[in-house]
N, C-alpha and C positions, 0 to 999 in steps of 0.2 A: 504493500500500500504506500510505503515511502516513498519505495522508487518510484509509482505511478504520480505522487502528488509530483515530484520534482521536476520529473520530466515535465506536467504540465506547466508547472511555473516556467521554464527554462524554453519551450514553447511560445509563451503565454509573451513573455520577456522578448524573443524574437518578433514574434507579429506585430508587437507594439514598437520595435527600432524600424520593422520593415512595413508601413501601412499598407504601400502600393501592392508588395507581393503578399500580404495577405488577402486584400480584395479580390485579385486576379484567382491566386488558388481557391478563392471560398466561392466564385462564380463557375469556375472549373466542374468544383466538386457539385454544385447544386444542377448544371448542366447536365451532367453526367449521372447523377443519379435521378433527374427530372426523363432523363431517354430511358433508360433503364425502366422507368416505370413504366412509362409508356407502353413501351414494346411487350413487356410483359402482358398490362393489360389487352392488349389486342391479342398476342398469343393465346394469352386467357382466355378472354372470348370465344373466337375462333377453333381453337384445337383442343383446349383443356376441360373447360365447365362445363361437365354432362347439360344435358338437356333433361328437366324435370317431365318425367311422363309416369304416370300412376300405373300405367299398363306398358312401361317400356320390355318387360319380361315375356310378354305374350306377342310383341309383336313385328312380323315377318314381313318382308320385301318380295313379293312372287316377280319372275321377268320369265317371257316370252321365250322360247329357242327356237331357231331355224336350225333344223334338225341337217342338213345339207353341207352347211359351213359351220355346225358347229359351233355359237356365236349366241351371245341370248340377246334380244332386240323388247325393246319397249313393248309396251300395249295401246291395242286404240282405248278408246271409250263404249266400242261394245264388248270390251272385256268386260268390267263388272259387271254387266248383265250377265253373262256368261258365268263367270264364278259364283255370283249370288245365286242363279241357278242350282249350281253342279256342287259346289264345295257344301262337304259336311262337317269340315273338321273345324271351321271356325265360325267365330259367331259374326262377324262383321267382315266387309271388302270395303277398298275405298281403293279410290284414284288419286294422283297427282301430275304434274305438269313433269316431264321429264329433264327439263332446265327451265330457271325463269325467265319468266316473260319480262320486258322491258317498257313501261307504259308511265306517263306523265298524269301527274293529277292536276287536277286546275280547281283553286279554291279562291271565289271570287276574292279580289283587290290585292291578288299576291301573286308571282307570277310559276307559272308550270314547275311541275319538282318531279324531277324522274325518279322513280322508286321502281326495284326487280318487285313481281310478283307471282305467287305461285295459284295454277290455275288447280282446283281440287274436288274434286266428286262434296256432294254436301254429308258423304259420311263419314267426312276427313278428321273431323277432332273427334267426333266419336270413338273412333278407331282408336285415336291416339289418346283418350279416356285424358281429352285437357278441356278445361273449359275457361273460360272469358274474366279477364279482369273488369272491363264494365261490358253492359247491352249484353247480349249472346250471340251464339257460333250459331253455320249454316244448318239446316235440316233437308229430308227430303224435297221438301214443298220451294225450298230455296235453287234446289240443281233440276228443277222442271224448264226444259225449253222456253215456253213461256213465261217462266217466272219475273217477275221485275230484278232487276241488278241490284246486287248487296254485294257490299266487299265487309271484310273485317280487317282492321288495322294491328299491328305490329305495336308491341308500347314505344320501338323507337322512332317511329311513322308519327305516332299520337305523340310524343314530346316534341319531335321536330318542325312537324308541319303546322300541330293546333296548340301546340304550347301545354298538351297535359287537360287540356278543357273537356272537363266531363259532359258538357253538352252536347258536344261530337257527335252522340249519340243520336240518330234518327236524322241528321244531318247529311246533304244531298251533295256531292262533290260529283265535278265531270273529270274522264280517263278517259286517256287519249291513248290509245292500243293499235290494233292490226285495222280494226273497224271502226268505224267514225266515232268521235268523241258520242260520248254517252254521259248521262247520268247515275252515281252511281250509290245509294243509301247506305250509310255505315250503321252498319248494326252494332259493331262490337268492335274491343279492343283486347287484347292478348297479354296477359302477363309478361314482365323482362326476361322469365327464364323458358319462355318457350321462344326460339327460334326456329322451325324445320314447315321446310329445308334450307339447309343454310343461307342468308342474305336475303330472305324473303320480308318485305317493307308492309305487304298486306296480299289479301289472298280474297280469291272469289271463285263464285262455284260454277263449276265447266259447262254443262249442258247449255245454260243464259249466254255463255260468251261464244263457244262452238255455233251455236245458233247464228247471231251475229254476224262471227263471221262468215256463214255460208250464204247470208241474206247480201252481206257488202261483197262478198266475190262472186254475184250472184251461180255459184254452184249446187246441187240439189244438193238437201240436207245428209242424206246420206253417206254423200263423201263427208261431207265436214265430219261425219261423227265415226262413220266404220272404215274409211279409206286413207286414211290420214300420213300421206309421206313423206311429210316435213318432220324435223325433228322437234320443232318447239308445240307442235299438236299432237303430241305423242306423250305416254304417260307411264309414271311407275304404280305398280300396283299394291296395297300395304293392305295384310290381313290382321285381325287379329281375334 
């Protein structure tokens, strides 16, 4: 303990003859441990912090195989009809966007904000047994072609873009995507520790937008839903 006080006087006594080169080292160190954090935290984020799911033990990723090459390939969107058919081993299927969609919101007197989105069957948080920090998640009645558009926000979506405003809720934002800007009703907003899939800002359910899009490219609905061979109309599928 001696030796530690002395050395700090003797320290202590230095910084105080050298003001300049204490400044300089004590910027140094705050630099450098201010990145350090940083990076950490993104690390964090990104690769470290599970993802809180109530039902992450029970729940599986099915993909496609082209039996030919050998090779597993996404799903359309008449897969889960297909599986909710035929599977018995699980209680629920659901769909998701196989990479996210890239689309702008427009929130009157502020200007366009690009946020990734993931496009998802409305049995998506079901599946994944998460439910809503405020308003609530989609249902079936929500992924009906004709359904009116709902999306659900990301908590980092809802601090970025509405500032945290619980009123958000039932509140009509336009998204500007593949198919003409739309109108699009926020139902809900997602707790901080659910992100999936990764990078996803908010999320809306597939049938209402597949629709959409096969009315704007005016293609029969068909293809839009069971032909699908683009990769960003194409889906992974999660049982659980």
């Amino acid at each position: 303990m001696n030796t530690l006080l002395r050395d700090l006087l003797h320290a202590a006594r230095g910084l105080r003859r050298e003001p300049r080169f204490a400044v300089v080292t004590i910027l140094i160190l705050a630099v450098g441990i201010g990145a350090c954090t940083a990076m950490f935290s993104i690390v964090n984020a990104v690769l470290l912090r599970p993802m809180a799911l109530l039902a992450a033990d029970g729940v599986v990723m099915l993909w496609s195989v082209d039996v030919r090459h050998e090779s597993r390939m996404e799903s359309t969107d008449a897969t889960q009809a297909h599986f909710q058919a035929h599977l018995r081993s699980f209680d629920e299927v659901a769909l998701m966007s196989s990479v996210n969609w890239s689309g702008a919101l427009i929130v009157p007197g502020r200007n366009p904000v690009t946020r990734s989105a993931a496009v998802v069957s409305g049995t998506f948080f079901e599946v994944l047994a998460s439910g809503p920090l405020l308003g609530r998640v989609f249902d079936a009645k929500d992924d009906d072609p004709g359904a009116e558009r709902r999306l659900v926000l990301s908590h980092a979506a809802w601090t970025q873009i509405f500032g945290a405003d619980p009123s958000v809720i039932g509140r009509r934002v336009i998204v500007r995507e593949e198919a003409a800007p739309q109108p699009f009703e926020v139902i809900g907003v997602m707790p901080p520790e659910f992100f999936f899939p990764r990078r996803a800002q908010y999320w809306t359910p597939a049938a209402p937008r597949l629709e959409a899009i096969a009315r704007h490219t005016k293609q029969p609905r068909s293809d839009a839903f069971d032909k699908l061979g683009v990769l960003e109309r194409r889906f992974r599928t999660i049982v659980r």
